[in-house]
Wavefront OBJ file of the C-alpha trace (Angstrom):
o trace
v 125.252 101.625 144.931
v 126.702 101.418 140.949
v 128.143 97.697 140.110
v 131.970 97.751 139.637
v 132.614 95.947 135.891
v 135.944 96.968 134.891
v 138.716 99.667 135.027
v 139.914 101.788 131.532
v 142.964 100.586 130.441
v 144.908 100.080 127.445
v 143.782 102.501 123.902
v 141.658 105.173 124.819
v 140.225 107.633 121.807
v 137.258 110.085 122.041
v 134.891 108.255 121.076
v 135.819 105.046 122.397
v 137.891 103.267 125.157
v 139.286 99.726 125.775
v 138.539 98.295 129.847
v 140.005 94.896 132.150
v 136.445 93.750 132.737
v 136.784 93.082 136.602
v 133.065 91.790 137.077
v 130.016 90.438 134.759
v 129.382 91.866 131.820
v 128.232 91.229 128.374
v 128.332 92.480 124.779
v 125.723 95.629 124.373
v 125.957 96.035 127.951
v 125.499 99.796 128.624
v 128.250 101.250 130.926
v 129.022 104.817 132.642
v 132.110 106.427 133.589
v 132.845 109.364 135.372
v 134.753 111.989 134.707
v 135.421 115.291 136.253
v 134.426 117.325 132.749
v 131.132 116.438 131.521
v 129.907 114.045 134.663
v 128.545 110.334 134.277
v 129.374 109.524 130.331
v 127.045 106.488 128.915
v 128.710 103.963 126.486
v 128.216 100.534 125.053
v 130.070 97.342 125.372
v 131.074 96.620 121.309
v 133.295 94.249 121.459
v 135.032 91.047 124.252
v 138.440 90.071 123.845
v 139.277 86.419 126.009
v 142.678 86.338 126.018
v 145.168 86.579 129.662
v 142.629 88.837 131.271
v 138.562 89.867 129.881
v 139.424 92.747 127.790
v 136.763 94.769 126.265
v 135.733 98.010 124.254
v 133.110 100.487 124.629
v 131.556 102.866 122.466
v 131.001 106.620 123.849
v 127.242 107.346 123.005
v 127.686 110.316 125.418
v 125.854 112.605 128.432
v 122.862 115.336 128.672
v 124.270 118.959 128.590
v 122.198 121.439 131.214
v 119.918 121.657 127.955
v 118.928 118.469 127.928
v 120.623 117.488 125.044
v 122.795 114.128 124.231
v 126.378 115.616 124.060
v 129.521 113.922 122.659
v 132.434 114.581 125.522
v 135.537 116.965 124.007
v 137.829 114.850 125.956
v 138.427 111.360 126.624
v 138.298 109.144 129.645
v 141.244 108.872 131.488
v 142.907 105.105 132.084
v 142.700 103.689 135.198
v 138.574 105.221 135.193
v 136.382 103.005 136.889
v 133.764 101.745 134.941
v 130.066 100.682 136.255
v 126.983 99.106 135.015
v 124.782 101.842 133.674
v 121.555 102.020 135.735
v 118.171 101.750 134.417
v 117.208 105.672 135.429
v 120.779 106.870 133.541
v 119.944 104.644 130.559
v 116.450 106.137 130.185
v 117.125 109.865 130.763
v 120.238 109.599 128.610
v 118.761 108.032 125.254
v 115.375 109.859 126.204
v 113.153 106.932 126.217
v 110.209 108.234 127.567
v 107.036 106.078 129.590
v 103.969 105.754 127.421
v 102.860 106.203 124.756
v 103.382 103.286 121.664
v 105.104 100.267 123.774
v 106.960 98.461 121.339
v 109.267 96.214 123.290
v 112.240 96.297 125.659
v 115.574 97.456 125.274
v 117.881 94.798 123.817
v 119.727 93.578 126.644
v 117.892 95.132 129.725
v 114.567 95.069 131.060
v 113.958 98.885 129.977
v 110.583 99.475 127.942
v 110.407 101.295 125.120
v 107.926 103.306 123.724
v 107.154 105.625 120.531
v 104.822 108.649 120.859
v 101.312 108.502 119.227
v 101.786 111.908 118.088
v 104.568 110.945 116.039
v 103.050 107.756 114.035
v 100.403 109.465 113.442
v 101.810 113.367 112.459
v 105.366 112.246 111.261
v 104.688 108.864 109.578
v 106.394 105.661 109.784
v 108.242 102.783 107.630
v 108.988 98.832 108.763
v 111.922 97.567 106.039
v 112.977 94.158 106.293
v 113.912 91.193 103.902
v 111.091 88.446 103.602
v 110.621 86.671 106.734
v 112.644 88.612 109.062
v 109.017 89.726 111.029
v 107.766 92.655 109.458
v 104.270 92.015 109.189
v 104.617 90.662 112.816
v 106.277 94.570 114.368
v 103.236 95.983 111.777
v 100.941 93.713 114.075
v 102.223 94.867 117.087
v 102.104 98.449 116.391
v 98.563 97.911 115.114
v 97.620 96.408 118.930
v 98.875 99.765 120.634
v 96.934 101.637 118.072
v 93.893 100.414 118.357
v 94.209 100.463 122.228
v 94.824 103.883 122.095
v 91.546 104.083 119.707
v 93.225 105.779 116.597
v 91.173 105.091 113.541
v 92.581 102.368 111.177
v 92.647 101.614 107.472
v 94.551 98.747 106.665
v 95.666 97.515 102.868
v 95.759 94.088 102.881
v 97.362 92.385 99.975
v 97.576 88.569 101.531
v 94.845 88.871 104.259
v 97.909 88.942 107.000
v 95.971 91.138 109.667
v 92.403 88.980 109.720
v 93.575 87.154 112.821
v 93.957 90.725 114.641
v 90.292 89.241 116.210
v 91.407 86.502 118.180
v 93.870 86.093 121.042
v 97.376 84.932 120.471
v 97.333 81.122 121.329
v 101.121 79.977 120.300
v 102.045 78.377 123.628
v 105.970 79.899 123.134
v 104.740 83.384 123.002
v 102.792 82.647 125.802
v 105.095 82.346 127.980
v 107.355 84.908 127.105
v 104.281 87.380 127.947
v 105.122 88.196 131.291
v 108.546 89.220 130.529
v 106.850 92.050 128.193
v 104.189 92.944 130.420
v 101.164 91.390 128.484
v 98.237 89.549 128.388
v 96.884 87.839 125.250
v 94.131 89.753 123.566
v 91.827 89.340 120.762
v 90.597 92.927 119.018
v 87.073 91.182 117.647
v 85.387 93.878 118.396
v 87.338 96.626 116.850
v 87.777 94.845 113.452
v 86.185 95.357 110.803
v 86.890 93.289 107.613
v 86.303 93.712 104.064
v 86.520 92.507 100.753
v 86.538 93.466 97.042
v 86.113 89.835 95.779
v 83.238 88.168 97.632
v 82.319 86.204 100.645
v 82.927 82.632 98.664
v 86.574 83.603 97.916
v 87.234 85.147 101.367
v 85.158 83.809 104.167
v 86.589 85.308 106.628
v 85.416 88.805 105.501
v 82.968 90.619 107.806
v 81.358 92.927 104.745
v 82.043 93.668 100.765
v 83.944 96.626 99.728
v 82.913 99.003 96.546
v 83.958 101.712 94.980
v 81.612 104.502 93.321
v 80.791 103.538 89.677
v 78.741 106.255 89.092
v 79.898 109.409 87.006
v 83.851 108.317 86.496
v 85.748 111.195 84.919
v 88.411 111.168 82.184
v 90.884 111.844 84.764
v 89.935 109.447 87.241
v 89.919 106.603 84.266
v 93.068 108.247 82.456
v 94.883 107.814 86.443
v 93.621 104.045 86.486
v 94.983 103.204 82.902
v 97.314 104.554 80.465
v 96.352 105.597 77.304
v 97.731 107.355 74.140
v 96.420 110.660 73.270
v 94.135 109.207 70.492
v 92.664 106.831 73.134
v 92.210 110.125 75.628
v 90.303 111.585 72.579
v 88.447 108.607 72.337
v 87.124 108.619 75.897
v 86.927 112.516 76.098
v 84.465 113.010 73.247
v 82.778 109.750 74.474
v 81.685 111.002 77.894
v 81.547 114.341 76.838
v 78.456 113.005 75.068
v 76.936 110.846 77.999
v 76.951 113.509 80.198
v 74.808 115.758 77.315
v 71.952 113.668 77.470
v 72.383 112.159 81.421
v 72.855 113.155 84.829
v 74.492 110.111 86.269
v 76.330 107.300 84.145
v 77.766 103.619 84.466
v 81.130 102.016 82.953
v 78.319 100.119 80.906
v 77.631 103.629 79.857
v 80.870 104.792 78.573
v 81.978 100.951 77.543
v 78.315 101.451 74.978
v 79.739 105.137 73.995
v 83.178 104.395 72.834
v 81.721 101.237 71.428
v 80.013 103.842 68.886
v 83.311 105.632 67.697
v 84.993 104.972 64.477
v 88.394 105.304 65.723
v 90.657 101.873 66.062
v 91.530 103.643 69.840
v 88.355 102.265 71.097
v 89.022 99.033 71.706
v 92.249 99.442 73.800
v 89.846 101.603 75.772
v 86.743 98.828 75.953
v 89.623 96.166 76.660
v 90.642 98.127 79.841
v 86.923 99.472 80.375
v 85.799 95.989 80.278
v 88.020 94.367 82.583
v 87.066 97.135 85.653
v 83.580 96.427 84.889
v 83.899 92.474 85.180
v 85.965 92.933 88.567
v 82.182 93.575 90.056
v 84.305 96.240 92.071
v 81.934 99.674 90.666
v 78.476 100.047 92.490
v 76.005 102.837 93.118
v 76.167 101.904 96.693
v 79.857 102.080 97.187
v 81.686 102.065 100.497
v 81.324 105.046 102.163
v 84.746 106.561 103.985
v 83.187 107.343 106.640
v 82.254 104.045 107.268
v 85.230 103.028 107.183
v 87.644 105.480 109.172
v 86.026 105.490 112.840
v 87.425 106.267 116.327
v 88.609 102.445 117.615
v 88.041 100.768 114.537
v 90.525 99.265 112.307
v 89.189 98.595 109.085
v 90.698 96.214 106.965
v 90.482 96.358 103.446
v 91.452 92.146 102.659
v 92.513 91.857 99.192
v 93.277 88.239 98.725
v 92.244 86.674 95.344
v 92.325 90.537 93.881
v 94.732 90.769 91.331
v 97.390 93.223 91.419
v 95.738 95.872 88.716
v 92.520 96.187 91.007
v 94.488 96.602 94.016
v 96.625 99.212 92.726
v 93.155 100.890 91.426
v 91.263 99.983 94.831
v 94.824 101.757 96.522
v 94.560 104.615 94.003
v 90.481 105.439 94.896
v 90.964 104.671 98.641
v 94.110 106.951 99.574
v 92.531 109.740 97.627
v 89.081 109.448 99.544
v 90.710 109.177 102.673
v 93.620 112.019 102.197
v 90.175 114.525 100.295
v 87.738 113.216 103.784
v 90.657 114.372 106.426
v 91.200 117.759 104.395
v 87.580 118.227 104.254
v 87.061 117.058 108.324
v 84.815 114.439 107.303
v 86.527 111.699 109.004
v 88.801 111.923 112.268
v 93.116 111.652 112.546
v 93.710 108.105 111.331
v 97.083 105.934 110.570
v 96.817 104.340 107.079
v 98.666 101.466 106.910
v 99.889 99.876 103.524
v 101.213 96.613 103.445
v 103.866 95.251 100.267
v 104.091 99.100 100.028
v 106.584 98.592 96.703
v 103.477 97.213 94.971
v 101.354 100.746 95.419
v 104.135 103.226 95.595
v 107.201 101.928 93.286
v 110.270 103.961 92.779
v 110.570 105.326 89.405
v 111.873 103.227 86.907
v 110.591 100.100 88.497
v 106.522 99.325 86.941
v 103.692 102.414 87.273
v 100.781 102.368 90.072
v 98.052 104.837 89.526
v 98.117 104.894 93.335
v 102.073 106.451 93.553
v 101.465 110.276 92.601
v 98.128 110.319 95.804
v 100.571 107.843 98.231
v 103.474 110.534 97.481
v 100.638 113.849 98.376
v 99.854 111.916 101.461
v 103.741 111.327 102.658
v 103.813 115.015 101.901
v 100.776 116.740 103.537
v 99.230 113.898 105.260
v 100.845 115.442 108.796
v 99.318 118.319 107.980
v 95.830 117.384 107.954
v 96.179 114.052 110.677
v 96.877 111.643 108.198
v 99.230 109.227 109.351
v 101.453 106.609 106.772
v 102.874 103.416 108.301
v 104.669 101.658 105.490
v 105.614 98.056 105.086
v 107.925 96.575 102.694
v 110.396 93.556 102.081
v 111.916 95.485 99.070
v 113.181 99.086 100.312
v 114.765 99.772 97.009
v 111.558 99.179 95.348
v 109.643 101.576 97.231
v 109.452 105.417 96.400
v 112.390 107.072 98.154
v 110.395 109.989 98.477
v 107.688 108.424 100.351
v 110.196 106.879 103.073
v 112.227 110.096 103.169
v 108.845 111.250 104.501
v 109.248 108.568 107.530
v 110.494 110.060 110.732
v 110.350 107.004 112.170
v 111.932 103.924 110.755
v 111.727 100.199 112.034
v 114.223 98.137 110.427
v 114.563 94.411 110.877
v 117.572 91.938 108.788
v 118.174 93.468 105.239
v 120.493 91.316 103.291
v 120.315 92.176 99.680
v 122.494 94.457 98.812
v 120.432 97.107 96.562
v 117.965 97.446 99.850
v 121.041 98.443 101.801
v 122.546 100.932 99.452
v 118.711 102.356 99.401
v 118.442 102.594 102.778
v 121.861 104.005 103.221
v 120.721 107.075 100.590
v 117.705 107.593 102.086
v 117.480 107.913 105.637
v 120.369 110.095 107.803
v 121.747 107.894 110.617
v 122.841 105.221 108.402
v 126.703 104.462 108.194
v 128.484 101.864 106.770
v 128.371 100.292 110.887
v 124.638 100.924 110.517
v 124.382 98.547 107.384
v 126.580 95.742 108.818
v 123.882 95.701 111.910
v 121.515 95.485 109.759
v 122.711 92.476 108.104
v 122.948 90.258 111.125
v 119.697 91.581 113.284
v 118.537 88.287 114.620
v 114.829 87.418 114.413
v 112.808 89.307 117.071
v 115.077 92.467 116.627
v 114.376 95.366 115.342
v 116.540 98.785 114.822
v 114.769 101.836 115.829
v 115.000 105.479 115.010
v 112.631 107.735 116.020
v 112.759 111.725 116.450
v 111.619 111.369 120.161
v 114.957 108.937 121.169
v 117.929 110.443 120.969
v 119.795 107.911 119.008
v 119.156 104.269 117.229
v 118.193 101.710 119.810
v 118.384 97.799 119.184
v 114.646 97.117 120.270
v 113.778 93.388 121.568
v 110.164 93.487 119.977
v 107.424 92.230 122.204
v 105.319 89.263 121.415
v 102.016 90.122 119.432
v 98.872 89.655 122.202
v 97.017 88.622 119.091
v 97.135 86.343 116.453
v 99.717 86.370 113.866
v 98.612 86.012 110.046
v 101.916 85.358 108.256
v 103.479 83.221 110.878
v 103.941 80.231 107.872
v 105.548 82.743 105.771
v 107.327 84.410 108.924
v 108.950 81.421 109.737
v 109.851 80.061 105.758
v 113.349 78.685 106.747
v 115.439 77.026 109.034
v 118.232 79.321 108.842
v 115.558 82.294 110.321
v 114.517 79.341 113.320
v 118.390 78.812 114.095
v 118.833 83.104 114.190
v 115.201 82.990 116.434
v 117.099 80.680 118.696
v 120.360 81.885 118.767
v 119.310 85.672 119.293
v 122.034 86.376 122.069
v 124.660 84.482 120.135
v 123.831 86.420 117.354
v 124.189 89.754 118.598
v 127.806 89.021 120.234
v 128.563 90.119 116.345
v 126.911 93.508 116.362
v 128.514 96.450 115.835
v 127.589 99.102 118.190
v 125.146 101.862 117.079
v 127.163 105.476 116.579
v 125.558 108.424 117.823
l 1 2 3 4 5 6 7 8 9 10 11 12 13 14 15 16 17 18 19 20 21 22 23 24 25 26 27 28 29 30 31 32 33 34 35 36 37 38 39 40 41 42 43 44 45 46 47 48 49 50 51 52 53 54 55 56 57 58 59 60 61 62 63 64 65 66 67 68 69 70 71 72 73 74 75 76 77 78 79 80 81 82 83 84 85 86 87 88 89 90 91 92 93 94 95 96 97 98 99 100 101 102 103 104 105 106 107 108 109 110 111 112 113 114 115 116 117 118 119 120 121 122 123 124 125 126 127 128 129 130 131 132 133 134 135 136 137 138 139 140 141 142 143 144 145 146 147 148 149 150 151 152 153 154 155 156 157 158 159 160 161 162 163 164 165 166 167 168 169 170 171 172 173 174 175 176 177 178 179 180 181 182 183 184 185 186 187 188 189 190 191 192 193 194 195 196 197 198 199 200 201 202 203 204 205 206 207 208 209 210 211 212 213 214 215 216 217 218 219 220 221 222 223 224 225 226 227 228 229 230 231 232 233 234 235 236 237 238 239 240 241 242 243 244 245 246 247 248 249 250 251 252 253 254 255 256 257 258 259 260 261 262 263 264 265 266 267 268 269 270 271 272 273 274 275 276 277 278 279 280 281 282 283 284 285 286 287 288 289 290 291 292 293 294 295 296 297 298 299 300 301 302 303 304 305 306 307 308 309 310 311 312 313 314 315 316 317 318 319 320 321 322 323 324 325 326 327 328 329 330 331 332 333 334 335 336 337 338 339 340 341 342 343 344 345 346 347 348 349 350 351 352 353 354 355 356 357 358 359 360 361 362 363 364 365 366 367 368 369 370 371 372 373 374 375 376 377 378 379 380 381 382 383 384 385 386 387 388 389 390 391 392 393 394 395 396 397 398 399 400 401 402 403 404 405 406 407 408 409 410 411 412 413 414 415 416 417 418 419 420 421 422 423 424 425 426 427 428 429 430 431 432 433 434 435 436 437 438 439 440 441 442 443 444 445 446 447 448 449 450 451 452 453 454 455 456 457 458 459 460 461 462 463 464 465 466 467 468 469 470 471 472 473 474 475 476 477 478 479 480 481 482 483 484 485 486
């Protein structure tokens, strides 16, 4: 039996239609009407009006054709329509949100789960955009859970050592609670982390092994990638290991750093300066990290860079993506997601700084699919991140954006956004995220669950008392959202 909330009356357009709300509902609500056309049509409740009687409009988002596709109607509802509460089974079918798969929350407003297919993360690649404390890193965390539990290889960059506390079980008494209401238990992933770091165990504790990188036998072109140089510099270092490798097999930086040491040419000590300060990193070893140990089936392994500064993670980025994108093409290593945290740091958009790690990042957002390399990437600063790279994202999870410049980026670079779109965007409350993905047939407001582990950043998650009062207000909050167009 459908539940009776209101009968069409008053302006009625194509695409939208204005109802006397004659039982409960509330703003997002997701309605059907009937009509004698096109069958059961689903909309959404955009806006109340309190005034003699409950007034209210509705957004068409539309019905499945007989090829299962989501169809606008070609004629409008007819006044005097009844108008019911849209039922769980028509909501699902109708936006195509499928059981299993990634479970990322519920359907703002109703108890309806919603999931993302594995396939797609991994094959299609995915961004998470918000402004600084909005819960970005948190929806990364989640995400992260459902991969591991589907035991998809892992490689994490980890500017701020957010994703540590992935080991042990969420123990914030509020999120708790609300775990029933998502379906969850609290869970720690001990066993399935692996953490590392390219300092050393007195500046990060909490690391589980050291990371290296292969010192041995650097080429022009890998050093040329890391730093740039002038073409008398380039000569410099050309000539200079040109001449190593004459009278050795395998060489060191202290190698080259002794060799360009030895030329006439001013150009060498730009070159020792930058030579120099790799070496004294300790990063280089003949026993480096090997990718294989490092990409395997139920594993997440996260490289922790706290205390690094920003030139060795860009170079540790740079070595890293192009091991990892070279070890899937060669089958050395299974499917994997790479996930890159602070993304605008490693893959800037042009005219914002260089990273030698932009041109392999780009290749990967490229090809990656092609070979089961999978790109989930993170940033508080969309316009600061290669538009290229998230052009690449099929799906997008986008929390609050405020400043302007990261909503006219966003609104270049992906399709569905409108000028609707980017006033959502601006009032998403905390806990909220906007989802597009190629298996749902249209943006969805997404209520994400609570993490079952730990949560890293929750100090810098929760910076503000304005985000605490949007976190507490979440239903008041959305009474101001504009509906999402088809």
């Amino acid at each position: 039996m459908y539940k009776l909330v209101g009968v069409v009356t008053g302006e009625v357009k194509l695409h939208e239609f204005e109802f006397v709300v004659t039982g409960e509902v509330r703003l997002n609500e997701y309605v059907k009407v009937w009509t004698e056309q096109d069958g059961w049509i689903l909309a959404r409740v955009v806006k109340l009006v309190e005034v003699e009687k409950k007034k209210a409009t509705a957004e068409v988002i539309g019905y499945k054709d007989e090829r299962g596709f989501l169809t606008q109607p070609d004629s409008t509802v007819s006044r005097d329509d009844k108008v019911f509460k849209a039922d769980r089974a028509f909501i699902t079918e109708t936006l195509g949100l499928k059981s299993g798969g990634i479970y990322l929350g519920l359907l703002e407003g109703r108890n309806i789960p919603v999931y993302i297919r594995k396939e797609e993360l991994i094959q299609k690649h995915c961004s998470i955009l918000a402004k600084t404390g909005s819960g970005k890193s948190y929806t990364a965390g989640v995400l992260i859970e459902e991969l591991l539990e589907k035991s998809v290889p892992l490689l994490i960059i980890d500017p701020h050592g957010e994703y540590v506390t992935l080991k042990y079980e969420n123990r914030n008494e509020e999120e708790r609670k609300q775990m029933e209401k998502y379906g969850i238990a609290p869970r720690g992933y001990a066993s399935r982390v692996v953490v590392y770091t390219p300092a050393n165990f007195s500046i990060n504790p909490n690391a589980d092994r050291l990371f290296r990188i292969d010192g041995i036998n650097l080429s022009v072109k890998e050093l040329y990638d890391l730093f740039p140089m002038s073409d008398a510099q380039l000569g410099v270092l050309y000539q200079s290991i040109n001449a190593i490798k004459s009278q050795k097999e395998f060489y060191t930086i202290e190698d080259i750093i002794k060799k360009v040491s030895e030329s006439k040419s001013s150009a060498r000590w730009r070159i020792i300066h930058y030579l120099e300060r790799i070496r004294e990193t300790g990063i280089l070893s003949d026993s480096p990290t090997r990718i294989e140990e490092l990409v395997k089936r139920g594993q997440a392994s996260i490289i922790d860079m706290k205390g690094a500064e920003p030139d060795l993670q860009r170079l540790i980025v740079y070595r890293l993506c192009k091991e990892v994108f070279e070890g899937r093409k060669m089958g050395k290593i299974p499917p994997l997601m790479l996930v890159v945290e602070e993304a605008h740091n490693f893959c800037p958009e042009r005219g914002f700084e260089r990273a030698a790690s932009s041109n392999i990042l780009r290749t990967i957002a490229s090809e990656g699919r092609k070979f089961g390399l999978g790109l989930l990437v993170i940033s508080q600063r969309p316009a600061r991140v290669d538009k290229n790279v998230i052009s690449q994202c099929n799906t997008q999870i986008i929390l609050r954006v405020t400043n302007p410049n990261d909503i006219r980026a966003l609104s270049k670079g992906l399709e569905f956004m409108s000028s609707e779109m980017e006033e959502v965007i601006k009032r998403i409350p905390q806990g909220v995220a906007l989802l597009s993905s190629p298996s749902i047939e249209m943006p969805v407001l997404v209520d994400i669950r609570v993490r079952k582990s730990e949560h890293g950043g929750r100090a810098v998650e929760f910076e503000s008392e304005e985000v605490e009062e949007v976190q507490t207000s979440k239903r008041g909050v959305l009474a101001r959202l504009f509906s999402i167009s088809a």
